[in-house]
C-alpha positions as CSV (number, residue, x, y, z in Angstrom):
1,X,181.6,103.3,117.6
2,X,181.5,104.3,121.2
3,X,177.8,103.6,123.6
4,X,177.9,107.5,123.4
5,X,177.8,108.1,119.3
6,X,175.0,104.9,119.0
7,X,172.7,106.2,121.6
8,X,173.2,109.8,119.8
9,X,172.5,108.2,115.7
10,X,169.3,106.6,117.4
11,X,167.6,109.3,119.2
12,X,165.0,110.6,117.1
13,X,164.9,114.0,115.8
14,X,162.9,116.6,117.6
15,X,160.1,117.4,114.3
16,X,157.9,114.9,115.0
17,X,160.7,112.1,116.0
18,X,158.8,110.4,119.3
19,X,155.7,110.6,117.1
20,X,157.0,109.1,114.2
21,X,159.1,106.3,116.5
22,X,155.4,105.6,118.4
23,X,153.7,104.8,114.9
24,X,156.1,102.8,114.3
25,X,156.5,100.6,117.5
26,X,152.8,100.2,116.8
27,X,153.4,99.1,113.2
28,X,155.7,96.7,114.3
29,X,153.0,95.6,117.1
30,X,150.3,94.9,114.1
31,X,150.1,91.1,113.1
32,X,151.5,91.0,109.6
33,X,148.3,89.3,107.5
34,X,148.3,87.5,104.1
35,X,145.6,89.4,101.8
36,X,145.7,89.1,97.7
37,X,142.4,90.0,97.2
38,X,141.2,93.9,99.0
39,X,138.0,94.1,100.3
40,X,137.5,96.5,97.3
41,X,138.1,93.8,94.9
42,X,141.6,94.7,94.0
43,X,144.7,92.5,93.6
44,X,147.6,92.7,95.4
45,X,150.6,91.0,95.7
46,X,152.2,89.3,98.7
47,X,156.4,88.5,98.7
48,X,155.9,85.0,100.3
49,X,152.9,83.9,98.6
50,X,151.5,84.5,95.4
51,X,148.7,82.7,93.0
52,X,148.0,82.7,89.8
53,X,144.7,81.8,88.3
54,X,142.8,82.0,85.1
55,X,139.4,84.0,85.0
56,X,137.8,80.0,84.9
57,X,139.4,79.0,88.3
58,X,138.0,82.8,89.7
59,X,134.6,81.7,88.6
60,X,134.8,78.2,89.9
61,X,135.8,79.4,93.3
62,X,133.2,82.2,93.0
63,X,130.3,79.7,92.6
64,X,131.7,77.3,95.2
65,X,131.1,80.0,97.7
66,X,128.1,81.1,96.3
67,X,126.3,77.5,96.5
68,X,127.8,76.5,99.9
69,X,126.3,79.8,101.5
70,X,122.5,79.2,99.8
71,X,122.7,75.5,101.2
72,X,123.5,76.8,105.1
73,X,120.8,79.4,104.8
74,X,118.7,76.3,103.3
75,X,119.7,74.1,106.2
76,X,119.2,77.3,108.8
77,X,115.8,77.5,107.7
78,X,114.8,74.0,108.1
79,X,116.0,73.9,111.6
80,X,114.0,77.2,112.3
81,X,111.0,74.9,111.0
82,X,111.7,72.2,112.9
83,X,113.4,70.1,110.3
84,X,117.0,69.6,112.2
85,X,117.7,69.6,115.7
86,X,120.1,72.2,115.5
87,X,122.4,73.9,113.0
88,X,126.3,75.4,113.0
89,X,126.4,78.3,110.3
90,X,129.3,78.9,108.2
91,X,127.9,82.5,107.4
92,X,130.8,84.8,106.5
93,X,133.3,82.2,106.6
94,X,132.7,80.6,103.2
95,X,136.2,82.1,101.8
96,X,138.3,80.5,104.6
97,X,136.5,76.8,104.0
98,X,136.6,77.2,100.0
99,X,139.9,78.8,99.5
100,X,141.5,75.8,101.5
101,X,139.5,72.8,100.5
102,X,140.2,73.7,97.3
103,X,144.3,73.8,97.7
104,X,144.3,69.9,98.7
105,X,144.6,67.2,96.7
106,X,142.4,64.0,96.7
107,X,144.8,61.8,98.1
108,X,145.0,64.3,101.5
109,X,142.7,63.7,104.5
110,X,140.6,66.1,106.7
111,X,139.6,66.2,109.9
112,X,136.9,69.0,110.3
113,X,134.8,70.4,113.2
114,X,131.1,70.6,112.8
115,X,130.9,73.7,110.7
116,X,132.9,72.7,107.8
117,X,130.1,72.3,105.0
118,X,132.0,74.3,102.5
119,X,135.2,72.1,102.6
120,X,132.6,69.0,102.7
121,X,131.2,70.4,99.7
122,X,135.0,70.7,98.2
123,X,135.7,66.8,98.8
124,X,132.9,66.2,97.0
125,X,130.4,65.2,100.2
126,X,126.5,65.4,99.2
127,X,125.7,68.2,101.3
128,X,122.2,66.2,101.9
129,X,124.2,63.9,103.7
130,X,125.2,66.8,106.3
131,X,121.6,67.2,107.5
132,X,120.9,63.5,108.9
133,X,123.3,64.0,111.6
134,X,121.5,66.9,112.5
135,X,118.1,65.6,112.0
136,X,119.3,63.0,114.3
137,X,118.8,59.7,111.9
138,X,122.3,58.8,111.4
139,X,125.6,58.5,113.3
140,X,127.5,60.5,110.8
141,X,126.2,60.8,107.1
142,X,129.1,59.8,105.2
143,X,132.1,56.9,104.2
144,X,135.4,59.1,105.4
145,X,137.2,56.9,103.4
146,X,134.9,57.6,100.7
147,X,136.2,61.1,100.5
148,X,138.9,61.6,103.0
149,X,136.6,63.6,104.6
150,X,136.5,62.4,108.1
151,X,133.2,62.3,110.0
152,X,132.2,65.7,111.7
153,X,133.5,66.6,115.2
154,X,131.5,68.0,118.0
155,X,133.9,67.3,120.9
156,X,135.4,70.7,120.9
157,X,139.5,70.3,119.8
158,X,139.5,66.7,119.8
159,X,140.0,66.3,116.2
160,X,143.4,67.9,115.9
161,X,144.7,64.7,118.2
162,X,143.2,62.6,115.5
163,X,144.7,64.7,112.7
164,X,148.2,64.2,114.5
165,X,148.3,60.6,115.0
166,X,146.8,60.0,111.2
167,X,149.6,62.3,110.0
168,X,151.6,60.7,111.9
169,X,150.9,57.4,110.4
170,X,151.0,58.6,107.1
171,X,155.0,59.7,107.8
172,X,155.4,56.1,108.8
173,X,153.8,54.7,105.6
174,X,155.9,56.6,103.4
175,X,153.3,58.4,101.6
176,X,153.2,62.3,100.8
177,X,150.2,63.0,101.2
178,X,149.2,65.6,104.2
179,X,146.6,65.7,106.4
180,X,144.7,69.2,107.8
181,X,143.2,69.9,111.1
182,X,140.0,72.6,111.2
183,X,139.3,74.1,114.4
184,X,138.0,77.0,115.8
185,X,139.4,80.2,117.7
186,X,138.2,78.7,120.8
187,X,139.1,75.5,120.7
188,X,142.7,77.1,120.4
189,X,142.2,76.8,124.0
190,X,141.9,73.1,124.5
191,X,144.2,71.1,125.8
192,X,143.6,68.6,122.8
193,X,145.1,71.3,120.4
194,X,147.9,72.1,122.7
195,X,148.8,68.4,122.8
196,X,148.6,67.9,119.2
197,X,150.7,71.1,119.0
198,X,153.5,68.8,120.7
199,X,153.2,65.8,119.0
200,X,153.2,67.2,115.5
201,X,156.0,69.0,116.3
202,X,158.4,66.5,118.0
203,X,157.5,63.6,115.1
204,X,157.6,66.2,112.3
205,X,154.2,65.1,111.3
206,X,152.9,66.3,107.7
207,X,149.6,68.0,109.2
208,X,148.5,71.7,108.5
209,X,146.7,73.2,111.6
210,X,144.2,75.4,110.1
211,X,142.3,77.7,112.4
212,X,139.0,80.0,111.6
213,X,139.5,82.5,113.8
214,X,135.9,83.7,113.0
215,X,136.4,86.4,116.2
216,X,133.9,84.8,119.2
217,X,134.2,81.4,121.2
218,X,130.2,81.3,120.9
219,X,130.0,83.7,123.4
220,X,133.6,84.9,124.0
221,X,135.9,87.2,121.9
222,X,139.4,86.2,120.7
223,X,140.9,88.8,123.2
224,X,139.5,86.8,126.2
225,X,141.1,83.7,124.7
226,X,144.7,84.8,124.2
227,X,147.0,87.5,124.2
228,X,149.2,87.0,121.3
229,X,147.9,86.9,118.0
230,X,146.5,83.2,117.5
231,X,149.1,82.1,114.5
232,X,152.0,83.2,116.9
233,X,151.1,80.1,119.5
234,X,152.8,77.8,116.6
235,X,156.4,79.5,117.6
236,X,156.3,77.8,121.3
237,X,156.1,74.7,119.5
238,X,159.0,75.2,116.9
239,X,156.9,75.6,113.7
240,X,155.7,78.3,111.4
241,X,152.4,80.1,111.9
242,X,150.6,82.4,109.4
243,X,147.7,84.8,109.9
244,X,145.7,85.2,106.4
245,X,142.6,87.1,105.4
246,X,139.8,84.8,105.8
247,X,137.6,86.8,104.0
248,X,140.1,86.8,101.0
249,X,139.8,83.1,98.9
250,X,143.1,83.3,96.7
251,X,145.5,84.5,99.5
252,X,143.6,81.4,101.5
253,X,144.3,79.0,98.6
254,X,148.0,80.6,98.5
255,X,148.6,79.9,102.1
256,X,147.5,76.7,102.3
257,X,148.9,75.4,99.3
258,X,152.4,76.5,100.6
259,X,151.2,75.0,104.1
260,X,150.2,71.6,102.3
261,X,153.5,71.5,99.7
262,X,155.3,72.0,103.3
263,X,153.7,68.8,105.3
264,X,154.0,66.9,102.3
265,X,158.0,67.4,101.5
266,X,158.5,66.1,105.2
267,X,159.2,69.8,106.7
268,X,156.8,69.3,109.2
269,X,153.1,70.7,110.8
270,X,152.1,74.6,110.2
271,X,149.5,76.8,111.8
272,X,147.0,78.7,109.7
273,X,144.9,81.2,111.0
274,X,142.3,82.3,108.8
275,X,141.4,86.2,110.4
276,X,137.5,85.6,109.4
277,X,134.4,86.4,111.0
278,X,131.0,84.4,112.3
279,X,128.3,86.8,110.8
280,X,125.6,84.6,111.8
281,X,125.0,82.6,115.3
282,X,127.5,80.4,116.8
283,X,124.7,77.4,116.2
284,X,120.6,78.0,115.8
285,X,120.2,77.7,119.7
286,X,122.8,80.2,120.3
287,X,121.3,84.4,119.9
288,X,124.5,86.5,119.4
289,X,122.4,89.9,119.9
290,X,123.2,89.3,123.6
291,X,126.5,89.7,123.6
292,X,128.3,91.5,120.3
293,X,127.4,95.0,118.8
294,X,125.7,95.2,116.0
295,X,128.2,97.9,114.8
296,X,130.8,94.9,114.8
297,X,129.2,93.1,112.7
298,X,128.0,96.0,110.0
299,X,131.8,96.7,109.8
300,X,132.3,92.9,108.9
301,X,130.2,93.0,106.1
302,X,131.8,95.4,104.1
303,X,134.6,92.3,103.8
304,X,132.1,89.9,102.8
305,X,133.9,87.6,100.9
306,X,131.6,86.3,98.1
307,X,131.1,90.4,97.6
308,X,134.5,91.1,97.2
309,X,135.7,88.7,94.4
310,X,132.0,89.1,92.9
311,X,133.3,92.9,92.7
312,X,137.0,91.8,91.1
313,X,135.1,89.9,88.5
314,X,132.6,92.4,87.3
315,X,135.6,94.8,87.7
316,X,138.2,92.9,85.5
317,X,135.1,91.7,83.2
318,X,135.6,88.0,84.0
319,X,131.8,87.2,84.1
320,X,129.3,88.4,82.6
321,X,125.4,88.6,83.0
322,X,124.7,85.1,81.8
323,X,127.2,83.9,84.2
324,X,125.3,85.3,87.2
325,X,121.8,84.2,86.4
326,X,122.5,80.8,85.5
327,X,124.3,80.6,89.1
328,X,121.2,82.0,90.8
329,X,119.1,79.1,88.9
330,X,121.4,76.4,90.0
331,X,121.3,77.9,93.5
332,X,117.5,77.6,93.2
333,X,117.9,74.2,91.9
334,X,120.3,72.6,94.8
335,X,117.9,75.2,97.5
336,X,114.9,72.6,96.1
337,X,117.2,69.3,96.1
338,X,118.1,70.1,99.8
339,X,114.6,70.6,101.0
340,X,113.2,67.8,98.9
341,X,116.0,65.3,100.4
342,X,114.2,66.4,104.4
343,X,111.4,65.0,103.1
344,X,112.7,61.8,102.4
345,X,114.3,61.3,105.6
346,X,112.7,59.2,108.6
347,X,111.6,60.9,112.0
348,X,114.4,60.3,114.6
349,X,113.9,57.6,116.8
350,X,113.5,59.2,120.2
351,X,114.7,56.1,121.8
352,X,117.6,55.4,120.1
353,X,119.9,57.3,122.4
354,X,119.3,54.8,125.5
355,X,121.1,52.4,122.9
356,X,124.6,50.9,122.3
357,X,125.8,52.3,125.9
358,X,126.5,49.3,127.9
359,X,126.6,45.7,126.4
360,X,124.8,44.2,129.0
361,X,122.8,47.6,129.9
362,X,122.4,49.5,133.3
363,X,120.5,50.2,136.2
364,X,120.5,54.0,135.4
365,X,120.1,54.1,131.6
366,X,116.6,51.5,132.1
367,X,115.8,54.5,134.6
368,X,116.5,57.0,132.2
369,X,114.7,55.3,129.0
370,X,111.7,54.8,131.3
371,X,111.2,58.0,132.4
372,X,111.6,59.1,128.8
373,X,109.0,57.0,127.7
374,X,106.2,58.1,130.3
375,X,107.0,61.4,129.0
376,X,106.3,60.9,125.7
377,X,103.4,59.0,126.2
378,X,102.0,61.8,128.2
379,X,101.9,63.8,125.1
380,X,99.9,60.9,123.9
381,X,97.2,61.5,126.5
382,X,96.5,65.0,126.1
383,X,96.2,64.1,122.6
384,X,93.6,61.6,123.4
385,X,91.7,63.5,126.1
């Protein structure tokens, strides 16, 4: 076939050709996306990944999102009364963090950020123990090892460098278990990722990457951040990414299941971005109005998650009335337990932060603790006076 005849069998035809060949270009442009579950509440099917669960395992993951999202609105409160010192919503991403804690088994380890209460609550975590870190009367809350739940993260990226070299370890000890990274859109742009990135790669680590692109780097949007679609990063590395509806809990559990049966048959790290959204504030000192539309986030709850399979069930007739009261009492129940367990808990120690610096202390920290304490004890006065 000559240059001539090929160039003349792919020039499209005149009726509508160029229009038809732009749509497509554009189609080809669009970041393929795992969904299983419409925001309509229909199923779909997916060629690479597929699920299959009974109407028991639907209800179970219905009422794991349904409890994690009363407890953060619980928790939100209590910081807005003064309760915690601050508070990271998981609003709107409760799909993403229960769909995937709930495709790991007990023997795998995670290494979350600071939002993570949902896959805490999947590892079996007290979710009363997430508030003293926050109420600033612990150093943590937990055992790790008590859970495989590794101790929240607030250095932005960090953890997916501690992911790596525990995966990395577990290759070396022979086990098959894997080990799964959570970060954020915007930590995506830390150096700590990148370099994790490498090492995973080059040792063939068993560790799933999984990203909640919930959309805004607190203040900045994904398309400030990068300008390929997040999951595609993993290819300059030499291993598979995904992009999966976030909002969407079985095509999340069907990802990361693959992604987990992947790390643990020794064929290496894979990226996982879960295509979510932060409907809330980035944290309680943090006021979004300032800097996204409203209209943005309007659109985003019409793909609430909880709605959406709350819709399949009522649709398919795989709960009933009963089903959905009783969940709204226990809601109420663990709501109570959470606000009961703040009152429990000690003041923070104001001090305690000048401690455990320097063994033998320092000039500047005695500086800094004494000029803390005059200020508190000038509240003190004006009390008195």
């Amino acid at each position: 076939m000559t240059v001539e005849s090929t160039a003349a069998r792919s020039k499209p035809r005149r009726s509508g050709g160029k229009r038809a060949t732009k749509k497509t270009a554009a189609a080809a442009r669009q970041p393929e996306m795992v969904q299983l579950l419409t925001p309509e509440g229909e199923r779909v099917e997916h060629p690479e990944y597929s699920i299959d669960v009974s109407a028991e395992q639907l209800r179970d993951l219905y009422r794991d999102m349904v409890l994690t999202r009363r407890f953060d609105a619980e928790a939100t409160a209590l910081q807005r009364q003064g309760e915690l010192g601050l508070w990271p919503s998981l609003l709107g991403q409760e799909a993403a963090q229960i769909g995937s804690g709930r495709a790991l088994r007990e023997d795998d380890y995670v290494f979350p950020t600071y939002r993570e209460h949902g896959v805490a609550w999947c590892r079996g975590v007290d979710p009363t123990l997430l508030l003293g870190m926050f109420r600033g009367v612990n150093n943590g809350g937990w055992d790790p090892t008590g859970n495989n739940f590794h101790l929240y993260t607030i250095v932005i990226g960090s953890q997916a460098l501690h992911a790596t070299g525990y995966a990395m370890g577990v290759a070396k000890d022979g086990a098959d278990s894997a080990v799964v990274a959570y970060f954020g859109d915007g930590a995506s742009s830390q150096g700590d990722v990148a370099e994790a990135f490498t090492f995973a790669a080059v040792y063939n680590a068993p560790v799933v990457f999984f990203c909640q692109n919930n959309q805004w780097a607190i203040s900045e949007p994904t398309e400030r951040q990068t300008r390929v679609p997040l999951y595609q990063r993993a290819q300059g590395y030499g291993f598979p990414g995904v992009r999966v509806d976030g909002n969407d809990v079985l095509a999340v559990l069907a990802v990361t299941r693959a992604a987990v049966e992947r790390a643990r048959t020794g064929q290496g790290p894979m990226l996982v971005e879960a295509f979510t959204y932060r409907m809330g504030a980035h944290t309680t000192s943090d006021d979004p109005t300032r800097y996204r539309r409203e209209e943005e986030r309007e659109s985003w709850e019409a793909k609430d998650p909880i709605l959406r399979l709350r819709t399949h069930l009522e649709k398919e007739s795989l709960a009933d009335a009963d089903f959905f009261t009783a969940l709204d009492e226990e809601s109420d129940t663990l709501a109570r337990r959470v606000r009961e367990s703040i009152r429990t808990m000690p003041d923070p120690d104001n001090m305690a932060m000048f401690e455990n610096i320097y063994v033998d202390g320092h000039a500047l920290v005695d500086e800094e603790r004494a000029g803390y304490e005059a200020y508190q004890a000038s509240f003190a006065d004006e009390e008195g006076n």
